[in-house]
N, C-alpha and C positions, 0 to 999 in steps of 0.2 A: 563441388570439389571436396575432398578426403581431408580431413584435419590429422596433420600428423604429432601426436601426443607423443612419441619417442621413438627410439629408431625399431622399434619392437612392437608399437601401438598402431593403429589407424582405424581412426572413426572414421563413417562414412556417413554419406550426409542422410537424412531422413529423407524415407519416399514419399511423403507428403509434403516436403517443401514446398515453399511458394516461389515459382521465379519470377524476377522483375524485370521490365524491359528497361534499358537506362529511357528509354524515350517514353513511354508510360506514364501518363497522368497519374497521380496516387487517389483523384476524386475524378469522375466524370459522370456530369450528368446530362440525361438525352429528355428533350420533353418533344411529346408528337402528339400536335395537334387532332383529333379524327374529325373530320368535318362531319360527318350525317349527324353524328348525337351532338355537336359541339361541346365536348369532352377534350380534357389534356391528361395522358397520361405521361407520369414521369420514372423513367429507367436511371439507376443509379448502381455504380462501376466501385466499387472500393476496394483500393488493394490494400494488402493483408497486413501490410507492414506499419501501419498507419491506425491501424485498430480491427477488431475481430466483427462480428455480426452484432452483437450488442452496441458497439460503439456506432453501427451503424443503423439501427436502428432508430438510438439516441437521436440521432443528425436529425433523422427523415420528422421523428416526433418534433426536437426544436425547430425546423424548419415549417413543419405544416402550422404549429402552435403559433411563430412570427406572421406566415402568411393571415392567419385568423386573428391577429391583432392580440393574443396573449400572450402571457409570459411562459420561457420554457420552464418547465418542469425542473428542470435539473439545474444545479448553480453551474456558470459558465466556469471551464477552466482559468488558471491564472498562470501564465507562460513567464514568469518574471520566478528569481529565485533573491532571497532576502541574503545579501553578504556574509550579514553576523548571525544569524540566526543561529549555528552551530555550533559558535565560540564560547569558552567559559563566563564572559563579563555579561551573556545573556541565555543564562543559565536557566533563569523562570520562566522563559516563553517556551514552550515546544507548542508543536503542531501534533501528533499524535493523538493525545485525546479529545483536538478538534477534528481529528479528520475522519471519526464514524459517524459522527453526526451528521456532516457535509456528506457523507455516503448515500444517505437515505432518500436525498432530492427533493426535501421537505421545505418548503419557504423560508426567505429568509429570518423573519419574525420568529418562525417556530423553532428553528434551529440556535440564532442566538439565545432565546428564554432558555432552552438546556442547558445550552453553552452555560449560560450564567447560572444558572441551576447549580449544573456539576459542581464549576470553579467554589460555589459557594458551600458544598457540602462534602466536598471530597479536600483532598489532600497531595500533592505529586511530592515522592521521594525518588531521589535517584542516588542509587547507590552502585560511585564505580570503581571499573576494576581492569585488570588488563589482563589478557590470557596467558604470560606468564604469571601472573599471581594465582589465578587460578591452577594452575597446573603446578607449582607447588601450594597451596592447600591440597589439591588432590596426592602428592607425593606426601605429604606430611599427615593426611589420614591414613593412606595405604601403608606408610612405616610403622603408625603406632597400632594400627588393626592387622594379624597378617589371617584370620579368618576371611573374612571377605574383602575385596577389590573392587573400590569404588569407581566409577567411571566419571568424568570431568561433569557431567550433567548431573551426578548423583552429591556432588562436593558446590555445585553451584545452588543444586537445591536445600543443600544444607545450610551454605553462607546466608542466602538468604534469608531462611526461616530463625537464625540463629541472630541475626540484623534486626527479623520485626522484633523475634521474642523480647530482644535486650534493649532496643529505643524507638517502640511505639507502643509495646503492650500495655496497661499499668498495673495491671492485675496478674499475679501467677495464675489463675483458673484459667483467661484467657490464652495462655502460650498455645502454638502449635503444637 
């Protein structure tokens, strides 16, 4: 169907969309036995909406890995979402610089020893802000500059190098 964006606009849908039948399995799988060689082979159905050729790929590798009595490859998903995780009173956990790690599909062992690596050699600073604030910074450089016109990305890259310079650097030589 046509997305109508105003009474002046309309998108149309892509011709590669995927259609779904409501009655549509989103997984099926066919295994057929061939009697002469006694062979199984297995045919697998994955609709689009549910993941792409990689995600199914994924499947067929964790699947054949369980069938062989190994561990998959890849850490299993976690379908559960943490309450507070987002809140200000839990402000030092993020997930973000755990989640390239967990990217890699590296065992568990090797991925925590990073994990704990990092946390012990780096540092997380968060500095925020709100998109009205930025846009006036950005109005409060454009009024004192009227040579150039800075754009809201070019006043964000400022704030922040102007954030390490003044409480992380300890050295002038080091300044950005």
């Amino acid at each position: 169907l046509p997305v109508i964006v105003n009474d002046a606009a309309v998108i149309q849908p892509f011709i590669d969309s995927v259609v779904c039948k409501p009655d549509e399995p989103l997984l099926r799988v066919k295994v057929t036995h061939l009697i002469r060689s006694n062979e199984y082979v297995v045919g697998i159905s994955f609709c689009h909406m549910i993941g792409d050729a990689a995600a199914n790929i994924h499947f067929l590798s964790d699947w054949s890995r369980l069938y062989q009595h190994l561990e998959p490859e890849s850490i299993r998903p976690i379908f559960e979402r943490e309450r507070n995780m987002w809140k200000k009173e839990n402000d030092e956990f993020h997930l973000s610089p755990s989640m390239k790690l967990i990217r890699n599909g590296d065992k568990r062992e090797s991925i925590l020893a990073r994990l704990v690596q990092e946390y012990s050699e780096t540092e997380s600073i968060n500095i925020p802000f709100s998109s009205a604030q930025l846009a006036k910074l950005q109005s409060l450089v454009n009024e004192n500059n009227s040579k150039t016109m800075l754009t809201s990305q070019d006043a964000l890259n400022a704030y922040i190098i102007r954030t390490l310079n003044k409480h992380i650097l300890n050295n002038v030589d080091d300044y950005i």
